[in-house]
C-alpha positions as CSV (number, residue, x, y, z in Angstrom):
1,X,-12.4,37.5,31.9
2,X,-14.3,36.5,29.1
3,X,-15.2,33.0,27.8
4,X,-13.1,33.3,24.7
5,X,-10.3,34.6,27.1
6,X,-10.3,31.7,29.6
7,X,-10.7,29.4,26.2
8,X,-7.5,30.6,25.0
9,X,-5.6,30.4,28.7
10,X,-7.1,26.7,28.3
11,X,-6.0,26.0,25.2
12,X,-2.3,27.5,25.2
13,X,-1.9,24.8,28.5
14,X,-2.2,22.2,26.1
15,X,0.7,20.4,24.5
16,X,1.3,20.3,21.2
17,X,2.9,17.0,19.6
18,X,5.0,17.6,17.4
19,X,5.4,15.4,15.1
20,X,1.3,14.9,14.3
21,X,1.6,16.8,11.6
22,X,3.4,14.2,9.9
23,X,0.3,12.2,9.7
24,X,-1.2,14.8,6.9
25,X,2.2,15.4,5.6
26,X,3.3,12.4,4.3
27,X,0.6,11.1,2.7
28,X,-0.2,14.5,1.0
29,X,3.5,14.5,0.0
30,X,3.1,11.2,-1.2
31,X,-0.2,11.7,-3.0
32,X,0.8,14.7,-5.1
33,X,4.4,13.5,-6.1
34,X,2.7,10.2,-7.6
35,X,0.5,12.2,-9.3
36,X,3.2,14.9,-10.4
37,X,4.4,11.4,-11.7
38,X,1.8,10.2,-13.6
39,X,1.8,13.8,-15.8
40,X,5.5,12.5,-16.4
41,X,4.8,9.7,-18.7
42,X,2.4,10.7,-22.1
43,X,3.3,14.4,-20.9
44,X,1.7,16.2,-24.5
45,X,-0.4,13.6,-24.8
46,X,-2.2,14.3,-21.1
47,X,-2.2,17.7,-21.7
48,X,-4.5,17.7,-24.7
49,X,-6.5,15.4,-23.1
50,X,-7.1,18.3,-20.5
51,X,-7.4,20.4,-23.4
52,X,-4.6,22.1,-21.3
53,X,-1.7,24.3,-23.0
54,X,1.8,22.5,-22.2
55,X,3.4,25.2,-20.4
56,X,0.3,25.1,-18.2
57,X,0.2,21.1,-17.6
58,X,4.2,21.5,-17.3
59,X,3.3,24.1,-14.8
60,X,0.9,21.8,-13.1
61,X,3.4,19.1,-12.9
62,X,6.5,21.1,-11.8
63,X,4.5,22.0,-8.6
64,X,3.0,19.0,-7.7
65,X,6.4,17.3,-7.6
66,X,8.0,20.6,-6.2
67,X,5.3,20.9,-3.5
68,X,5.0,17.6,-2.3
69,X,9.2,17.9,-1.5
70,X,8.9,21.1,-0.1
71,X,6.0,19.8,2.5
72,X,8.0,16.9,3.3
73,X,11.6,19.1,3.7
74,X,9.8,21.6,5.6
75,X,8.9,19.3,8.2
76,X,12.6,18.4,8.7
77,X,14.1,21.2,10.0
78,X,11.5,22.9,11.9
79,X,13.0,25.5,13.7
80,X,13.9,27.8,10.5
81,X,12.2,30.5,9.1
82,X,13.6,29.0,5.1
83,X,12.2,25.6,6.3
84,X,8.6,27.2,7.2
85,X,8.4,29.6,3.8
86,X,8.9,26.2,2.0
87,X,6.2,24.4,3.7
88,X,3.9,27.3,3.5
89,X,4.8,27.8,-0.2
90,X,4.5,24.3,-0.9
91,X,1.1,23.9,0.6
92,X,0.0,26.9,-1.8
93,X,1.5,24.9,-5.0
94,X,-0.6,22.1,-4.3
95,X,-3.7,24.3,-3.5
96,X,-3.9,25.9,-6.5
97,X,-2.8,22.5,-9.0
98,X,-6.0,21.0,-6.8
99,X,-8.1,23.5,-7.2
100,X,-7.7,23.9,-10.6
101,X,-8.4,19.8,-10.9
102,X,-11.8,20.4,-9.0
103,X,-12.7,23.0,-11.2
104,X,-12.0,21.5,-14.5
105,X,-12.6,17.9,-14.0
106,X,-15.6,17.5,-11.5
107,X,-17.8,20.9,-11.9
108,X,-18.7,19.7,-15.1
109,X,-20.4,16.2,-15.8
110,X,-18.0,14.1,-13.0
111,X,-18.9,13.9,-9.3
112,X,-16.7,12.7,-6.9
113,X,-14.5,15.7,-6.0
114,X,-14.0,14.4,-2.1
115,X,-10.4,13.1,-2.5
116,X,-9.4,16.4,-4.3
117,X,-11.8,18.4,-1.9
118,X,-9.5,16.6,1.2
119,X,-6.1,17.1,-0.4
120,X,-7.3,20.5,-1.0
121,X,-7.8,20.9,3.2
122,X,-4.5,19.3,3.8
123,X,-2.6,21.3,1.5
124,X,-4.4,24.6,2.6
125,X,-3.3,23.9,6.3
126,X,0.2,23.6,5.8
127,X,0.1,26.9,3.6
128,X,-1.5,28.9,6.4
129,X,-0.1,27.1,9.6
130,X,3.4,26.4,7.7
131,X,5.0,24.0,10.6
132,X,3.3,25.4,13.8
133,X,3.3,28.1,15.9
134,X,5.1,26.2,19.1
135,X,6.5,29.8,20.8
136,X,3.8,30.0,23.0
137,X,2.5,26.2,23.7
138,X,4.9,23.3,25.3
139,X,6.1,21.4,22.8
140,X,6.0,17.2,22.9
């Protein structure tokens, strides 16, 4: 038996609680719907501020709002397939609006990117985990 072997037997003994996930998803839910939010109110206005077409800032906006409520109604019903598409493809709606942000805004003359570079992380493990892979670990 190799290491990596007796690693994994290690690790698959180990409970997973369920409900820590919630600790990344609601404040990332709650983080991108304000800010889906905020593009609400001077909506052309923002946009050519970005120097941003409309459809693309409406775009922007639709998914934060839509991806923050599909991370947060993922985590409701767990034991779906639907729910766990929705999580994953809300976690990839708030990757790319996030990505795009760090692009534009703070690879030019801004620094700061952290908060987007965290949001980024959380967002980018609910896309690829979507809400867990329980079949083969206990579940708390």
């Amino acid at each position: 038996m190799t290491v990596i072997d007796t690693v994994g037997s290690y690790s698959r003994r180990i409970p997973t609680i369920r409900s820590s996930d919630w600790f990344i998803r609601l404040p990332l839910a709650a983080i991108v719907i304000e800010q889906g939010f905020f593009k609400l109110s001077g909506f052309a206005a923002q946009a050519e501020g970005y120097g941003l077409p409309l459809i693309v800032f409406a775009l922007a906006t639709f998914a934060d709002l839509a991806g923050g409520l599909a991370i947060l109604l993922g985590g409701l019903m767990r034991d779906r397939w639907e729910t766990d598409l929705l999580t994953r493809l809300g976690g990839l709606a708030i990757m790319c609006v996030t990505a795009g942000v760090i692009v534009m805004i703070y690879f030019g003359p801004f620094s700061g990117w952290q908060f987007q570079g965290m949001i980024l992380a959380a967002a980018a493990f609910f896309a690829l985990r979507g809400n867990g892979d329980t079949e083969s670990r206990r579940v708390l």
